[in-house]
C-alpha positions in Angstrom: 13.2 11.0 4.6 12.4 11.6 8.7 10.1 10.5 10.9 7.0 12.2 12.5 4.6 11.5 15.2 1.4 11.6 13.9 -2.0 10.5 16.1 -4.6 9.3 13.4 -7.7 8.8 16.3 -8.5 6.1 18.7 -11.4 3.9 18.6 -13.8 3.9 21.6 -13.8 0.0 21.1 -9.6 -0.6 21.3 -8.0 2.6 22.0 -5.7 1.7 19.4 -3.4 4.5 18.4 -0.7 4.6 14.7 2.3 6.7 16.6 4.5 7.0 13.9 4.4 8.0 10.2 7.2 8.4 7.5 7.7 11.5 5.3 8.9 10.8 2.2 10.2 13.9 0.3 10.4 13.4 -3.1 13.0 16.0 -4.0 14.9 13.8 -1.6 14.8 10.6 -3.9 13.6 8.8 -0.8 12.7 5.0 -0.9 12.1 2.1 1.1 13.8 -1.4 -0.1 13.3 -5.1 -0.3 14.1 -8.4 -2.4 12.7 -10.5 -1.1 14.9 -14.3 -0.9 11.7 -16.5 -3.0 8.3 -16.2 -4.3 5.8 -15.5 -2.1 1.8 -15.7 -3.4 1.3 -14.2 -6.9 -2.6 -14.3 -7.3 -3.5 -13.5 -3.7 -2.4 -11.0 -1.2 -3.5 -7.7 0.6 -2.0 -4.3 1.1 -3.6 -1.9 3.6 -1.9 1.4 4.5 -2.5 4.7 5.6 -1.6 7.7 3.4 -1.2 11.7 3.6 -0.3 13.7 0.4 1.9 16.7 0.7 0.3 19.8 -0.6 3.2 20.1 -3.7 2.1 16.3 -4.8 -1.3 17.7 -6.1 -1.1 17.3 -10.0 1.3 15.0 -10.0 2.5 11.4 -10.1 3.7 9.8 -6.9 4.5 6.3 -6.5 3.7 4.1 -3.5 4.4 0.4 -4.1 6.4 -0.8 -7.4 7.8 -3.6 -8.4 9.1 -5.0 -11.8 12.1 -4.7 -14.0 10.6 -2.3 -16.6 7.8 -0.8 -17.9 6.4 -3.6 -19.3 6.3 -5.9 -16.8 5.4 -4.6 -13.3 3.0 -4.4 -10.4 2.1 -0.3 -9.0 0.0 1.4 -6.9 0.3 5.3 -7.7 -1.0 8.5 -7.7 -2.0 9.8 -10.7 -2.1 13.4 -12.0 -5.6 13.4 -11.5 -5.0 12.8 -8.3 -6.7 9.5 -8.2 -4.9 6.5 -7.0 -4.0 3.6 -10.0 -3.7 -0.7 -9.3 -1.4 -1.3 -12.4 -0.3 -4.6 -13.2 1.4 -5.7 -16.7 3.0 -8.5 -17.8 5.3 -8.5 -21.2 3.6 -5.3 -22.2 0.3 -6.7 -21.6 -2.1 -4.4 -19.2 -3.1 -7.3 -16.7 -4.8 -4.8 -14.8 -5.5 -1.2 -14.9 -7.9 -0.2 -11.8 -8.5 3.6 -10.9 -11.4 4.6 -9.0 -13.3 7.9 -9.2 -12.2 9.4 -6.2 -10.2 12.1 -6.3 -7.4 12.9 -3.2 -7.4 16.1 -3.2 -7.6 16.8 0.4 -4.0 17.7 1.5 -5.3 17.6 5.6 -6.7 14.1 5.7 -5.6 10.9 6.2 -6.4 8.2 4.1 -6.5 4.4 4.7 -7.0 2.1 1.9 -6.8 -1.8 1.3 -6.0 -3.8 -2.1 -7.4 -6.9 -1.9 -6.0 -9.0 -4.7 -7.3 -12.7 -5.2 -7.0 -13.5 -9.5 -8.3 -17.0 -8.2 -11.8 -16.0 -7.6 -14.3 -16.6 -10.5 -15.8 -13.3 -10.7 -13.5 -11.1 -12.3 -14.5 -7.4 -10.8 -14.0 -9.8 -6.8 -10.2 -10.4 -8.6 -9.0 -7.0 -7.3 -10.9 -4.5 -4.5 -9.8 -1.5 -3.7 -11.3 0.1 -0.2 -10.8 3.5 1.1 -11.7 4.3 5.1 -13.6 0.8 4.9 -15.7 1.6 1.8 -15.7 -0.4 -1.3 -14.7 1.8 -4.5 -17.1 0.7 -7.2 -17.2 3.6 -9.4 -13.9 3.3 -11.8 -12.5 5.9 -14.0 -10.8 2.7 -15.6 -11.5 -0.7 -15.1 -9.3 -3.6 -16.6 -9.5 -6.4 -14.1 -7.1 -9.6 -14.5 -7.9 -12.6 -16.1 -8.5 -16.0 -13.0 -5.4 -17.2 -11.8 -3.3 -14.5 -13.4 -0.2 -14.1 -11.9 1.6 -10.6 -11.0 4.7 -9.4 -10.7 4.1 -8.6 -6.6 5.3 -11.6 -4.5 8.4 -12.7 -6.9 12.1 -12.5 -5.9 12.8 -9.1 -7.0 12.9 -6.0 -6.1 10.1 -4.0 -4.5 9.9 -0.7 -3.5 7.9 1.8 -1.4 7.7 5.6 -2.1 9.4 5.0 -5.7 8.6 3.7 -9.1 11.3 0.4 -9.5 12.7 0.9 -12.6 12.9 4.8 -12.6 13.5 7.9 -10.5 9.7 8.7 -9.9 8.5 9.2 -6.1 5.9 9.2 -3.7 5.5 12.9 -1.8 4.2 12.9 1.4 3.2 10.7 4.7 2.9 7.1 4.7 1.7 5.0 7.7 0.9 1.4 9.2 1.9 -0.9 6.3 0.9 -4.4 6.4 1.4 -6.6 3.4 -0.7 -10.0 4.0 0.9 -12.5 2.0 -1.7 -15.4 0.7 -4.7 -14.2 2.4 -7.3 -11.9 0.7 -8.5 -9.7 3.4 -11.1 -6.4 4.4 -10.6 -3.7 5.8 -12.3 -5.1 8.9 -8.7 -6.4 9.5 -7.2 -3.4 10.0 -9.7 -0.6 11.1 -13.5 0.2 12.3 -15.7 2.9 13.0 -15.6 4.7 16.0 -18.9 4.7 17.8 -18.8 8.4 18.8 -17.4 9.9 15.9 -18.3 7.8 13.2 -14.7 8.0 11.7 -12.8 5.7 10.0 -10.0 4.5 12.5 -7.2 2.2 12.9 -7.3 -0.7 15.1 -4.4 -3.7 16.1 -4.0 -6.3 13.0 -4.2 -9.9 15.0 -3.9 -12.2 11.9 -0.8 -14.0 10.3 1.2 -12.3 7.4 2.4 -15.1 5.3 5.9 -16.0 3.9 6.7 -12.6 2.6 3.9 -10.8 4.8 5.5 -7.5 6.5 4.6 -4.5 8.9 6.1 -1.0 9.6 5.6 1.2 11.7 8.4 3.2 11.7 8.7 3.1 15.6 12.5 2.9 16.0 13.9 6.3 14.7 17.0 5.8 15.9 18.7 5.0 12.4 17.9 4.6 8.5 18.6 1.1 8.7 16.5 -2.3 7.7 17.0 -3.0 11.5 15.8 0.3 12.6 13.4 2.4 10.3 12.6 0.2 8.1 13.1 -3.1 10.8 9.7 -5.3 9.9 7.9 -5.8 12.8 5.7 -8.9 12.0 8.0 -11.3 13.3 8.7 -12.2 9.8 12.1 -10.3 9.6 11.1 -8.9 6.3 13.0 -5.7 6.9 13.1 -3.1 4.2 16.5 -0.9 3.5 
């Protein structure tokens, strides 16, 4: 697991430039680390990253967030072997959630930003969990389970949670990952995070200016001077949520 410099585009509007990715290398067993001390917001919370799959991750699973003890009861975002990225959320064996959308990754150049907006509180269940990609909406699902109001996930408790790596066994995540912000108790768009640039009419990053909540966290992966929760994985919120 090392650190690249990577230069995702700058927006004519900010100028706002990600400097810093991390590859994760699966046949490396690599994986980023928290518990976090208590429960943060179960039923509402946002995720927004930016992601670039390695070439030998095609056709295979790779894991990107994960939390929960077992199979049974867990929160994960994942790449399937379709190559389609999976919300999965179960609770005692029951599937709480199981949202895939139709679009397939498949593009080994690109970069990739997406958002999962989680809030089980709203009354319409399909608003419950959204799942953007370059500041689109997915709507058309491959599978569509949403959650049931006010369920609660496994995300957000005092346990362990894991980027690049299934929790509870040796699966991993192959590739790039970038500019990880995890709002905790706030239900956010991707107008948070990125716009499009008025020349080019890309997708692009711009500076996150909100609060992250008690167990909010961002990385960046700017100091590459170590492997430690202080250095790579040191959270740079302000929140001291640092990852091992």
């Amino acid at each position: 697991m090392f650190n690249t410099l990577t230069r995702m585009g700058a927006s004519g509007a900010s100028d706002y430039e990600i400097e810093r990715s991390l590859r994760f290398n699966s046949g490396d067993s690599p994986e980023l680390t928290r518990t976090p001390s208590g429960a943060g917001s179960r039923t509402t919370w946002t995720l927004s990253f930016w992601i670039k799959i390695a070439s030998d991750d095609l056709g295979s699973h790779g894991f990107l967030f994960s939390t929960g003890a077992n199979a049974q009861n867990k929160v994960q975002v994942n790449l399937e072997s379709d190559n389609r990225l999976t919300f999965e959320a179960k609770s005692g064996s029951s599937t709480q959630a199981h949202i895939r959308p139709e679009n397939n990754l498949r593009d080994i150049s690109a970069w990739y930003h997406f958002v999962i907006r989680v809030d089980t509180t709203d009354g319409t269940s399909t608003n419950r969990v959204k799942i953007y990609m370059n500041g689109e909406q997915l709507t058309d699902f491959n599978s569509d389970t949403f959650p049931s109001q006010n369920t609660e996930f496994e995300w957000n408790k005092a346990q362990e949670h894991n980027i690049g790596k299934r929790t509870y066994s040796a699966s991993y995540f192959n590739g790039y990952m970038a500019e990880i912000h995890h709002i905790d108790g706030t239900a956010l768009t991707p107008s948070s995070f990125g716009e499009t640039d008025t020349e080019t009419g890309q997708w692009v990053a711009k500076k996150y200016s909100g609060s992250y909540g008690t167990n909010g966290f961002y990385l960046n992966f700017s100091d590459n001077s170590g492997t430690t929760a202080t250095t790579l994985g040191k959270d740079s919120s302000g929140n001291g949520n640092n990852f091992t």
